[in-house]
N, C-alpha and C positions, 0 to 999 in steps of 0.2 A: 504494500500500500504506500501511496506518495499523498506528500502536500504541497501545497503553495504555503508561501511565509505568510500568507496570512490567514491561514490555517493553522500553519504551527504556530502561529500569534495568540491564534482565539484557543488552542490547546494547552498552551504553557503558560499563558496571563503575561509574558510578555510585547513590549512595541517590536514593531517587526524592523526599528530602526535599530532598535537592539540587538536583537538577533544576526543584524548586517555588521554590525560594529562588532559581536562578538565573534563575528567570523574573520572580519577582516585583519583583528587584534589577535588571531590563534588562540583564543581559549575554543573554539570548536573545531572539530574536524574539517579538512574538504566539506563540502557542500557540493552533493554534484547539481550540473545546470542543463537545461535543454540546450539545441541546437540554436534557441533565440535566446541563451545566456541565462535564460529566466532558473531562481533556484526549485530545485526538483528535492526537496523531505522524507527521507527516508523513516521508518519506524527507529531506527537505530540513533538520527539525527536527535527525533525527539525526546528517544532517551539519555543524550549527552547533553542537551538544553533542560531537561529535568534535572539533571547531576548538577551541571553549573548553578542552575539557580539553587539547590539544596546545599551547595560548599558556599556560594557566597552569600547565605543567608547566615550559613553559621562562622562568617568572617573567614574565611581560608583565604591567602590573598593571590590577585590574580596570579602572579609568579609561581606559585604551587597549582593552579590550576590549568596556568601553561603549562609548566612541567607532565603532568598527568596526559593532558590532552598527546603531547611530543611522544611521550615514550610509550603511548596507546598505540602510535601511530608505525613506532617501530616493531613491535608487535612483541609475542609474548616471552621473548625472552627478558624484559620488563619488569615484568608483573613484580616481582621480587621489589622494584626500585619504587613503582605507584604502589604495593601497601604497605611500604615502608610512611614515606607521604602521610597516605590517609590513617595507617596507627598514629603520627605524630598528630595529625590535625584531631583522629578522634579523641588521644590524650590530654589534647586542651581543652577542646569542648566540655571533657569529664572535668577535669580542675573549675572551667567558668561555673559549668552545672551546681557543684559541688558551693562555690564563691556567692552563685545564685541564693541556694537554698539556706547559706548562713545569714544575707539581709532577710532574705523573707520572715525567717524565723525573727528576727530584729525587729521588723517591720508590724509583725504578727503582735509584738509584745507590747509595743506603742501603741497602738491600735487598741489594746485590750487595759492599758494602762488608761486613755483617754473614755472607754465605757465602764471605767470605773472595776474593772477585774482586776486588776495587778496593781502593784505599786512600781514603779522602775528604780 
């Protein structure tokens, strides 16, 4: 199955200017194009534009997500070096997590300090 970018636009919630920029910057793969240049979306496309936007939601920076995309592209003798990457990026993620849940808990106790539960 194929798309038009604005297709994969209306599938991923991203602008399709987006999607042209994150090609042209190599955080995505090739793109292949018709004979009239027009981009032609593969299933596979969509799921590297679902990755992108899921690492840079969770701050990965595009430099780590160049890298991924590069050595995806070298093929799988790789693999070793992108979950290297992605164990580092998922080990931060667990630290913020972790960073997250000690304000809340903080946040949680003000909150309950001001309806009159706790003292601080």
């Amino acid at each position: 199955m194929s798309f038009t970018i604005k297709e994969a636009s209306q599938i991923t919630g991203l602008a399709a200017h987006t999607i042209r920029y994150y090609e042209k910057e190599g955080i995505l793969p090739p793109i292949e194009r018709d004979e009239n240049g027009i981009r032609i979306f593969s299933e596979e496309n969509i799921f590297w534009l679902d990755l992108v936007i899921c690492l840079k939601k969770t701050n990965m920076t595009v430099n780590d997500i160049k890298r991924i995309i590069e050595l995806s592209i070298q093929g799988d003798s790789t693999i070793d070096e992108r979950k290297s990457i992605l164990l580092g990026h998922k080990n931060k993620i667990a630290s913020q997590i972790e960073e997250l849940e000690e304000s809340m808990k903080k946040i949680e106790k003000k909150i309950d300090f001001y309806d009159g539960k706790e003292s601080c």
